[in-house]
C-alpha positions in Angstrom: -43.2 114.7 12.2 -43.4 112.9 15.5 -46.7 112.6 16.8 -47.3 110.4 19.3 -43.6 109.0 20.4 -43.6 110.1 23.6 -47.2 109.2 24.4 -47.4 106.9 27.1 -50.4 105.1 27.6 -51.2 104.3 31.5 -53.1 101.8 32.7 -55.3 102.0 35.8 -52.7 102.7 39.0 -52.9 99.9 41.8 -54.9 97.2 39.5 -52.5 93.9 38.7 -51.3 94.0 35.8 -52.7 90.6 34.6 -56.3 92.4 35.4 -55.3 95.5 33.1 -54.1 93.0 30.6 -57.5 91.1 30.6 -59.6 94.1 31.3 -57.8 95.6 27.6 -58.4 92.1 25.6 -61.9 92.1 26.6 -62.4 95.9 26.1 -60.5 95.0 22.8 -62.9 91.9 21.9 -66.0 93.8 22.8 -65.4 96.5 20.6 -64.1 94.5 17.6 -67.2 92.8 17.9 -68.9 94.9 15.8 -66.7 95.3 12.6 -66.4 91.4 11.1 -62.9 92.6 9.7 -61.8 94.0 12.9 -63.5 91.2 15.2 -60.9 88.4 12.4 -57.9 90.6 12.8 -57.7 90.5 16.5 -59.3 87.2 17.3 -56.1 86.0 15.5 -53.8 87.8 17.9 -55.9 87.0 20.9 -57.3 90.3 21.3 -53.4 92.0 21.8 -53.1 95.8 20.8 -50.8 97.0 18.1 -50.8 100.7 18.6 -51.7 101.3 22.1 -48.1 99.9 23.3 -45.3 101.5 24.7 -43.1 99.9 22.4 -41.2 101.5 19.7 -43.2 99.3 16.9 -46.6 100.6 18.2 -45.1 104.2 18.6 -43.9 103.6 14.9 -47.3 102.6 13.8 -49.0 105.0 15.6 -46.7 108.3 14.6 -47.1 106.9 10.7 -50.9 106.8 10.6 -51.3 110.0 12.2 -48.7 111.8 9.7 -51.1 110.0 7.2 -54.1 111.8 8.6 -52.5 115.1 8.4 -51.6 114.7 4.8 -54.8 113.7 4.2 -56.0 117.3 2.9 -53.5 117.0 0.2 -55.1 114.1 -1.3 -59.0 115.9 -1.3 -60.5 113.4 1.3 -62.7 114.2 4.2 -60.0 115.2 7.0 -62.7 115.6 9.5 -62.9 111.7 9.6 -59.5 110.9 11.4 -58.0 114.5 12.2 -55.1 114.0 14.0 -55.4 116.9 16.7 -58.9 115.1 17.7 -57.4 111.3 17.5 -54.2 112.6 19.9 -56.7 114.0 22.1 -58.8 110.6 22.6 -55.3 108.6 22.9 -54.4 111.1 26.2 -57.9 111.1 27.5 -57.6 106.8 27.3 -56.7 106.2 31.2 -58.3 102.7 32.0 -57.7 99.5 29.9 -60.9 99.3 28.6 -60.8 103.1 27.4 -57.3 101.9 26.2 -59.1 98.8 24.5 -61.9 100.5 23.2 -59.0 103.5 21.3 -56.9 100.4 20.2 -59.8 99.1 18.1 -60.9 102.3 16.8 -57.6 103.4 15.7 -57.6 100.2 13.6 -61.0 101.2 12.5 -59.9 104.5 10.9 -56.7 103.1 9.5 -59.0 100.9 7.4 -61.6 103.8 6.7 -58.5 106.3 5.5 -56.9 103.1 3.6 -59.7 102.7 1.6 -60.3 106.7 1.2 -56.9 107.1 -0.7 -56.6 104.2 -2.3 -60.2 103.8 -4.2 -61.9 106.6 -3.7 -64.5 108.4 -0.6 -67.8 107.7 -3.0 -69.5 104.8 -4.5 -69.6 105.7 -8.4 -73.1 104.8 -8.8 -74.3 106.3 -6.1 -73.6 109.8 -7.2 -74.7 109.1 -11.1 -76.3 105.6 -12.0 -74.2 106.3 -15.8 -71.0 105.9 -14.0 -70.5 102.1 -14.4 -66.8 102.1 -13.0 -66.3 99.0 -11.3 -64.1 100.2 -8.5 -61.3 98.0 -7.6 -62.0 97.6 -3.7 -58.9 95.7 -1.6 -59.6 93.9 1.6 -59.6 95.8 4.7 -58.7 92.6 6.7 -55.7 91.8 4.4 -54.8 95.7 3.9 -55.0 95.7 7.6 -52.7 92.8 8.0 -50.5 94.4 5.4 -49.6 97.0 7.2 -48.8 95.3 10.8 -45.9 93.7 8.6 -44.8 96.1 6.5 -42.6 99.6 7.4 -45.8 101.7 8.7 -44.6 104.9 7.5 -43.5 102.8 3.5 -46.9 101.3 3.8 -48.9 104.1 4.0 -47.2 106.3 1.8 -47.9 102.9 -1.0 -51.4 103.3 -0.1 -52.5 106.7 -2.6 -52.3 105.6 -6.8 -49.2 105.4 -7.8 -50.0 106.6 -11.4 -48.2 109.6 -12.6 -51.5 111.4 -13.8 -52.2 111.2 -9.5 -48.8 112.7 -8.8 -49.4 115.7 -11.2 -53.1 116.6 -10.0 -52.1 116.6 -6.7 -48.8 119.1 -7.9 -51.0 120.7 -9.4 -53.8 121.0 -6.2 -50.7 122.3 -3.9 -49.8 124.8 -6.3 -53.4 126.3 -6.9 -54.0 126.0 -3.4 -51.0 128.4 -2.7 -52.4 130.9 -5.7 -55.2 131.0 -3.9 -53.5 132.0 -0.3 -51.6 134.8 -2.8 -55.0 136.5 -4.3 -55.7 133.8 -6.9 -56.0 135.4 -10.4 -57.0 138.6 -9.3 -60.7 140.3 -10.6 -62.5 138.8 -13.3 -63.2 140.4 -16.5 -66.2 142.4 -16.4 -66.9 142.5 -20.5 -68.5 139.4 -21.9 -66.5 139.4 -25.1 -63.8 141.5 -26.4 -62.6 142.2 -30.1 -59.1 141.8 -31.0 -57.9 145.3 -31.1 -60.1 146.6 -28.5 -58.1 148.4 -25.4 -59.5 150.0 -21.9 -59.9 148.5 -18.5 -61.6 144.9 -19.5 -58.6 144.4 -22.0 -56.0 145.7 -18.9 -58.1 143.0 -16.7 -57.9 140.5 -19.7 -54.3 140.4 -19.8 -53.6 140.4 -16.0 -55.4 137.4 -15.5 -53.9 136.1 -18.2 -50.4 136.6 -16.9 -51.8 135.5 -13.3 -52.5 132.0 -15.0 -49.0 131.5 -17.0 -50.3 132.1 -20.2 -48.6 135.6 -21.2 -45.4 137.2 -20.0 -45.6 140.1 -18.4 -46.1 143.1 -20.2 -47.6 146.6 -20.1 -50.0 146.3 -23.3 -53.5 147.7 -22.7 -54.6 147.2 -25.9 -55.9 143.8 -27.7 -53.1 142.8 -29.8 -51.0 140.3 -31.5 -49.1 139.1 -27.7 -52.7 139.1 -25.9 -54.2 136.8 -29.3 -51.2 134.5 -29.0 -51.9 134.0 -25.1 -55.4 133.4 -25.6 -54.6 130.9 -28.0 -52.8 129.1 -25.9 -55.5 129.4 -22.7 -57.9 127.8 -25.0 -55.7 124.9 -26.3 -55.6 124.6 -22.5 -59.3 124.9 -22.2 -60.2 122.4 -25.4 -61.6 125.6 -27.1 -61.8 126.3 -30.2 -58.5 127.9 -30.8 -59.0 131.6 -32.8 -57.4 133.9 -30.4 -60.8 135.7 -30.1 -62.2 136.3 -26.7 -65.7 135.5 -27.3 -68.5 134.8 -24.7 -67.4 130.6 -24.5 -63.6 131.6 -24.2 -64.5 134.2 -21.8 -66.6 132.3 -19.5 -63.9 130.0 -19.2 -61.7 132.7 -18.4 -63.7 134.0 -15.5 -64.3 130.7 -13.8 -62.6 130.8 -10.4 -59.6 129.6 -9.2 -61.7 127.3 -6.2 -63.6 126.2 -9.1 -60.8 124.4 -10.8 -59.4 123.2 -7.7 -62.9 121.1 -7.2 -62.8 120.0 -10.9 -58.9 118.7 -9.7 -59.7 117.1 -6.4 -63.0 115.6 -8.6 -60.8 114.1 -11.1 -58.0 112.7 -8.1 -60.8 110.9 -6.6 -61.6 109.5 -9.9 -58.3 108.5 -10.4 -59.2 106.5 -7.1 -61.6 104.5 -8.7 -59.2 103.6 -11.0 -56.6 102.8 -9.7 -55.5 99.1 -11.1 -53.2 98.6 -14.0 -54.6 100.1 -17.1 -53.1 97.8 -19.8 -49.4 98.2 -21.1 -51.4 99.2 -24.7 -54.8 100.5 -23.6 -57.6 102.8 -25.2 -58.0 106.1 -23.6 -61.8 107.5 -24.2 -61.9 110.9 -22.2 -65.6 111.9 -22.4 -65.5 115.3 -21.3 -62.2 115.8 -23.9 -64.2 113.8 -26.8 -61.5 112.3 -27.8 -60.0 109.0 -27.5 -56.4 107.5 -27.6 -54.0 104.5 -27.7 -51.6 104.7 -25.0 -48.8 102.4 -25.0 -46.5 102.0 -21.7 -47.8 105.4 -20.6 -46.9 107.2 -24.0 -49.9 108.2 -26.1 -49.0 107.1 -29.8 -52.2 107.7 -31.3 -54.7 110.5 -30.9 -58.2 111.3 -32.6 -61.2 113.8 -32.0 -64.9 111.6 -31.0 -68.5 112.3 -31.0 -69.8 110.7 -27.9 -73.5 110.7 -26.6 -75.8 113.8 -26.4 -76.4 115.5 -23.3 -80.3 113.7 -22.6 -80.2 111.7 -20.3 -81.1 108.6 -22.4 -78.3 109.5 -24.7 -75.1 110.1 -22.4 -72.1 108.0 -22.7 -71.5 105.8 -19.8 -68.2 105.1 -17.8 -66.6 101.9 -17.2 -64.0 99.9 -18.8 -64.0 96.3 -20.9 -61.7 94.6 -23.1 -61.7 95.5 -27.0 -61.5 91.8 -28.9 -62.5 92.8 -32.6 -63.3 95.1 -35.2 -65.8 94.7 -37.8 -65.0 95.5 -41.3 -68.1 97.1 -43.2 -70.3 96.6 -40.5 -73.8 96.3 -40.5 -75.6 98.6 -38.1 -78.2 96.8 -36.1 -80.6 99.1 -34.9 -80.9 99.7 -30.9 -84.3 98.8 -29.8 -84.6 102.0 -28.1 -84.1 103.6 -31.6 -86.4 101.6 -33.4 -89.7 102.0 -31.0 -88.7 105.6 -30.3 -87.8 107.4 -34.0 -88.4 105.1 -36.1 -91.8 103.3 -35.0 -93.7 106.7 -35.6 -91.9 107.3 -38.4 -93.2 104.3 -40.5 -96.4 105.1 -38.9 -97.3 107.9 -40.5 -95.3 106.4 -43.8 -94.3 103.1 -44.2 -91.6 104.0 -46.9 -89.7 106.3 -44.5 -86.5 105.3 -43.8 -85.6 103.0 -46.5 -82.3 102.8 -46.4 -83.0 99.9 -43.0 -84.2 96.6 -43.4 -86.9 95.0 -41.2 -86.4 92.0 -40.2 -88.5 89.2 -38.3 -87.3 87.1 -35.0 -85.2 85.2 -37.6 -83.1 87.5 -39.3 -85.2 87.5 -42.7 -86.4 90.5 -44.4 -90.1 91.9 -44.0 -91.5 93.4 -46.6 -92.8 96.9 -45.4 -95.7 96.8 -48.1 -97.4 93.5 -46.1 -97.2 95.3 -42.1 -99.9 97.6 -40.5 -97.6 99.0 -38.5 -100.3 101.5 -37.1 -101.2 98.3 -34.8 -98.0 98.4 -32.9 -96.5 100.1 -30.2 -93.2 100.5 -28.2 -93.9 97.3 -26.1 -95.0 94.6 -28.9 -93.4 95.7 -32.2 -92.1 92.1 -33.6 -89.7 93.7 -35.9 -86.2 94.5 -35.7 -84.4 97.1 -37.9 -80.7 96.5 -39.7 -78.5 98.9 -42.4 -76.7 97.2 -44.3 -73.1 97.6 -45.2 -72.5 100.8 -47.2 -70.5 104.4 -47.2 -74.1 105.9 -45.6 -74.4 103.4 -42.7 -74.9 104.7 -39.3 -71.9 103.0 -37.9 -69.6 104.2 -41.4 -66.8 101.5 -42.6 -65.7 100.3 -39.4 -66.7 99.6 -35.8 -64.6 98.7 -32.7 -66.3 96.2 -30.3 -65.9 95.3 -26.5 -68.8 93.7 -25.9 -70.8 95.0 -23.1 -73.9 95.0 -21.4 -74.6 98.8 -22.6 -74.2 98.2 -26.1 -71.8 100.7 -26.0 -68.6 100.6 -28.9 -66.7 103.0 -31.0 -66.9 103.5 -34.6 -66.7 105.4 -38.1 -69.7 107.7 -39.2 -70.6 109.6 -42.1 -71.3 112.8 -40.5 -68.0 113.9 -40.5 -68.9 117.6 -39.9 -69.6 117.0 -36.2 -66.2 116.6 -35.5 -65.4 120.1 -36.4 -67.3 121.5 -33.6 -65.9 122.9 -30.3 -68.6 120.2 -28.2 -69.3 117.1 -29.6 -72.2 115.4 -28.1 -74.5 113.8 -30.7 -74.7 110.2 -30.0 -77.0 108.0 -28.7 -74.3 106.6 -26.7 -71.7 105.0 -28.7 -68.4 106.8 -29.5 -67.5 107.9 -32.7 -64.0 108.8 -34.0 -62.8 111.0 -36.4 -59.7 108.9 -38.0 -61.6 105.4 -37.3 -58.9 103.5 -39.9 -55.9 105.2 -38.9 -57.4 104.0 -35.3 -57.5 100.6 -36.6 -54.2 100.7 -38.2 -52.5 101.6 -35.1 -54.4 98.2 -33.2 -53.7 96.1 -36.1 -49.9 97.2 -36.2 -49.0 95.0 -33.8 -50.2 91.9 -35.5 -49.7 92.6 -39.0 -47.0 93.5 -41.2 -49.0 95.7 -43.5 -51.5 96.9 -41.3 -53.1 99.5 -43.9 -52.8 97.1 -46.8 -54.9 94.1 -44.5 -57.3 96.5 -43.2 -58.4 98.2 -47.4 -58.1 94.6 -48.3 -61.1 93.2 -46.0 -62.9 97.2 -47.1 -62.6 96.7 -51.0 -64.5 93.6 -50.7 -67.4 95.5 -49.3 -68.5 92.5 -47.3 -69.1 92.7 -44.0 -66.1 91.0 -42.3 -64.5 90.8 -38.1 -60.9 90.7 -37.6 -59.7 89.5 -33.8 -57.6 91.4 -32.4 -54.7 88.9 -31.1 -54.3 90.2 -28.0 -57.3 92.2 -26.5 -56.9 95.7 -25.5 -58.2 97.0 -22.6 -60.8 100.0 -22.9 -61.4 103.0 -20.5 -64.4 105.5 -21.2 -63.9 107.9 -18.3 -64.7 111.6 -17.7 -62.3 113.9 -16.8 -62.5 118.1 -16.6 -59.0 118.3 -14.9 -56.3 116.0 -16.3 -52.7 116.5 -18.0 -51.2 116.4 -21.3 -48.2 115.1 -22.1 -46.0 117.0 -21.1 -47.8 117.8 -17.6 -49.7 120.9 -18.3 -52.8 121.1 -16.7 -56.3 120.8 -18.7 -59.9 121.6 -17.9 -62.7 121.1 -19.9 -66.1 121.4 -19.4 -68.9 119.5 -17.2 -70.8 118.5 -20.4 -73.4 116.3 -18.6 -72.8 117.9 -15.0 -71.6 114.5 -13.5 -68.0 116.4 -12.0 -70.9 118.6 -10.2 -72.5 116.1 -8.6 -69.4 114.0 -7.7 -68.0 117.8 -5.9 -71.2 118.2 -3.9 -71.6 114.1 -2.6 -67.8 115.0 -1.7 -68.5 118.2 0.2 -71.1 116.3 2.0 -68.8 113.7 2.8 -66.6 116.7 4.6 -64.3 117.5 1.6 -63.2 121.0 1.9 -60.5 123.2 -0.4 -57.1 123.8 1.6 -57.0 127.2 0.3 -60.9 128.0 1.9 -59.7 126.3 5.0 -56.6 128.6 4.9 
C-alpha cells in the first residue's frame, strides 16, 4: 500500500534554496533538541532529513512506516499514537522548511515510539502490578533508529514485532476473533446457570449453539443434553483448564458465557506480554505458566516434559511473582529454612501461646545451632526482634518434600516437592506462600538431569536413599520463566484461556485502554 510516494514536499516559493536548506537543518536541530536520541542521530548527519526528501529512499522510508502504523491495530497497540490518516495530513499541511524540519524530526520521533511499542511492549510491567518483576529487554532507540536508515525500511519494520511463534498464533488468533465478532460473535449466552446432563429446552438449544459457534461440536439439531453435547463440553473445558466431567456446572458455565471481546482483551493482554519477553528464552528452558499452574521443560520449542503446580495463594503477600533467572541446582532432601515472614507471622504466636507447637521445626540462633524451646520466653518477642530462626529438617513431612529446584533470587522464590499432594487434584491451585510446587518433582528432575547423566533415575534415588541432605549442579544452567498467561496455545495451536487468578491480566487491559488500546472488532 502506497502511502506517501507521490507526496512532494515544497519548500517556501521564491526563498534560495541554500536559505530553505538552512532554514530546514536549523528547524531540524531545534526540534531534535529536545529528544537526546534524536538531537545524536541528526547531529551526526548534520541535521539532514531522511524522510522529508523527494527521493525514492525517503519515499521508501516514509511509505514503510506509515504501512507500519496502519498495521499497528493488529498487534493491540495504541493506534491513536501515529495514525496514519492524521501523520499524512501534517506531512501535506508542512509548506515552509522549518514546518518541514519540525515534521522531519517528529516522524523520527514516532518511528522510535511505535519501534519500541511492538517490539517490548506499550507498559512498564511494574507499573501496572509491583509482582510483575519481568525485566523487559529494552533496545536502543538511537541504534534501533540507526538500524533502520540502513536496513530495507519495509524488512526492518516488519523484523521489529517478536518473532516467536506463540506471537504469530495470538495474533491469528486476534484476526480471526475479531472477524467472529464483525459476524455476531457466539450468539446469546446461556441464560441457566448450570445444566444436568440429560436436561433439554431452550438453555440446552442455547448451550449447544454457542458451542458449535466456538468449534467445539459439529453441527447438529440435538436439543437435548446428551452424549455429543457431554463430549463437546469436555473438550471446551480441556480448552478452559477445567476440570474435565462433561457437566455444565456454574464454573464451566461462567466460562461459557464470558464474551467474545473479553477473550480478545485476555489475547491482546498476553501479546503484549509476549512483548516483554521477547529475548531468546533458552534452547532447554523451564516454562512456569502461573495462571495454567503448571510448569514445563521445553526444549528447542517442543515441550518434553509437562507437570501440574501449586503456586502462591491469591493474598497479596502470597502471590507468585513474575520474572525469569537461571536454574543452577537442585537439592536432594532439602532442608526447609523457614521464611522470616512465616516465622514472625504463624509461627511466632503460635509458640506463644505454646512453646511445644510446631515441633517438627528447629530453632536455631544467629549461628545455626539449635535452641532449646524449654529455655525461651518467647512471650517477650515480637515480629521486629525475634532472634531466632526456624529450620525442618530433612524428612518425607518437610514443607519443601524430597526435592527443591533453586535459581537463586532476590524473592526467595524456587520450585519444589511437597507432601500435600491432594492440592494438585483441584481445578485452582493457589496455596503457596509463593514458591512453586510440582506434582512429579522427580520425574522433573530426571528430565534436567538427563542431559548430564547416564542413569538419571538411578543418580537421582541414589543421593534420596541416603537421606542426607545433598545439591547436585546442574552442568549447564537452565533458564527459568514464571510468567502469567490467560490466553496462550498448546501445542498444536489451539487457543487456551484460563482464568485471571490474581486479576493482574485486568489491570494490564485497563493501563492499555488508557494508553488508547481499543478492540478492532468495537472499532468496526
Amino acid at each position: 500500500m502506497a502511502f506517501v510516494s507521490g507526496l512532494v514536499l515544497l519548500f517556501t516559493a521564491g526563498t534560495p534554496a541554500t536559505a530553505q536548506v538552512t532554514a530546514f537543518r536549523q528547524a531540524v536541530a531545534e526540534a531534535a533538541a529536545r529528544d537526546e536520541d534524536l538531537a545524536a542521530f541528526y547531529r551526526a548527519r548534520e541535521f539532514q532529513g531522511i524522510w522529508s526528501g523527494q527521493s525514492p529512499e525517503d519515499q521508501a522510508r516514509r511509505n514503510a512506516l506509515l504501512t507500519a502504523f496502519a498495521d499497528a491495530s493488529n498487534h493491540g497497540l495504541p493506534t491513536a499514537r501515529y495514525d496514519p490518516a492524521q501523520v499524512m495530513a501534517q506531512l501535506r499541511a508542512a509548506r515552509t522548511p522549518a514546518e518541514q524540519g519540525q515534521m522531519e524530526v517528529e516522524l523520527s520521533r514516532l518511528f522510535m515510539q511505535y519501534a519500541r511499542d511492538v517490539q517490548t511492549g506499550v507498559l512498564v510491567p511494574r507499573e501496572v502490578d509491583n509482582l510483575i518483576k519481568r525485566e523487559v529487554p529494552y533496545r536502543s532507540r538511537l541504534e534501533t533508529l540507526e538500524g533502520f536508515l540502513a536496513a530495507n525500511p519495509a524488512g526492518y519494520l516488519r523484523a521489529l514485532p517478536p518473532s516467536s511463534p506463540e506471537y504469530t498464533r495470538l495474533m491469528r488468533e486476534k484476526l480471526r476473533l475479531e472477524s467472529l465478532v464483525r459476524q455476531g460473535g457466539w450468539g446469546p449466552q446461556v441464560s441457566a446457570s448450570a445444566l444436568e446432563i440429560g436436561s433439554s429446552g431452550p438453555a440446552v438449544v442455547a448451550l449447544r449453539n454457542r458451542l458449535i459457534a466456538m468449534g467445539f461440536l459439529d453441527r447438529t439439531a440435538t436439543q437435548t443434553y446428551d452424549a455429543t453435547i457431554v463430549a463437546a463440553v469436555q473438550k471446551f473445558q480441556q480448552a478452559n483448564g477445567l476440570a474435565v466431567d462433561g457437566e455444565a456446572g456454574p464454573g464451566t458455565m461462567r466460562e461459557i458465557n464470558t464474551s467474545l471481546n473479553t477473550r480478545l482483551q485476555s489475547i491482546v493482554v498476553a501479546m503484549e506480554r509476549e512483548r516483554w519477553l521477547n529475548r531468546p528464552l533458552g534452547d532447554r528452558h523451564v516454562w512456569v505458566n502461573l495462571a495454567d499452574f503448571s510448569a514445563s521443560i521445553v526444549d528447542d520449542g517442543r515441550v518434553t516434559f509437562s507437570t501440574r503446580s501449586v503456586i502462591g495463594a491469591g493474598d497479596r503477600d502470597r502471590q507468585s511473582p513474575e520474572f525469569s533467572d537461571e536454574m543452577e541446582f537442585m537439592v536432594i532432601n532439602p532442608s526447609w529454612y523457614v521464611p522470616r515472614s512465616i516465622i514472625t507471622k504463624e509461627y511466632l504466636p503460635q509458640l506463644q501461646r505454646n512453646r511445644n507447637s510446631v515441633r517438627h521445626l528447629e530453632i536455631t540462633d544467629s549461628r545455626g545451632r539449635t535452641v532449646n524451646r524449654a529455655n525461651v520466653d518467647f512471650s517477650r518477642f515480637n515480629a521486629r526482634n525475634f532472634p531466632y530462626a526456624m529450620r525442618q529438617p530433612p524428612s518425607q513431612r518437610n514443607a519443601l518434600g524430597l526435592v527443591k529446584f533453586m535459581f537463586p533470587n532476590q524473592y526467595n522464590i524456587y520450585l519444589h516437592d511437597t507432601p500435600a499432594k491432594n492440592l494438585f487434584s483441584r481445578e485452582v491451585r493457589a496455596y503457596s506462600h509463593g514458591c512453586i510446587r510440582l506434582n512429579d518433582p522427580f520425574d522433573f528432575a530426571y528430565a534436567l538431569l538427563a542431559v548430564q547423566e547416564s542413569d538419571p533415575v538411578g543418580f537421582f534415588q541414589a543421593q534420596l536413599n541416603t537421606g542426607r541432605e545433598a545439591r547436585v549442579n546442574l552442568d549447564t544452567p537452565v533458564p527459568v520463566h514464571l510468567v502469567y498467561r490467560t490466553a496462550f496455545t498448546n501445542v498444536t495451536g489451539s487457543l487456551q484461556f484460563r482464568r485471571d487468578v490474581y486479576g493482574r491480566d485486568g489491570r494490564i487491559w485497563n493501563a492499555l485502554a488508557r494508553e488508547g488500546v481499543v478492540l478492532n472488532a468495537l472499532q468496526g
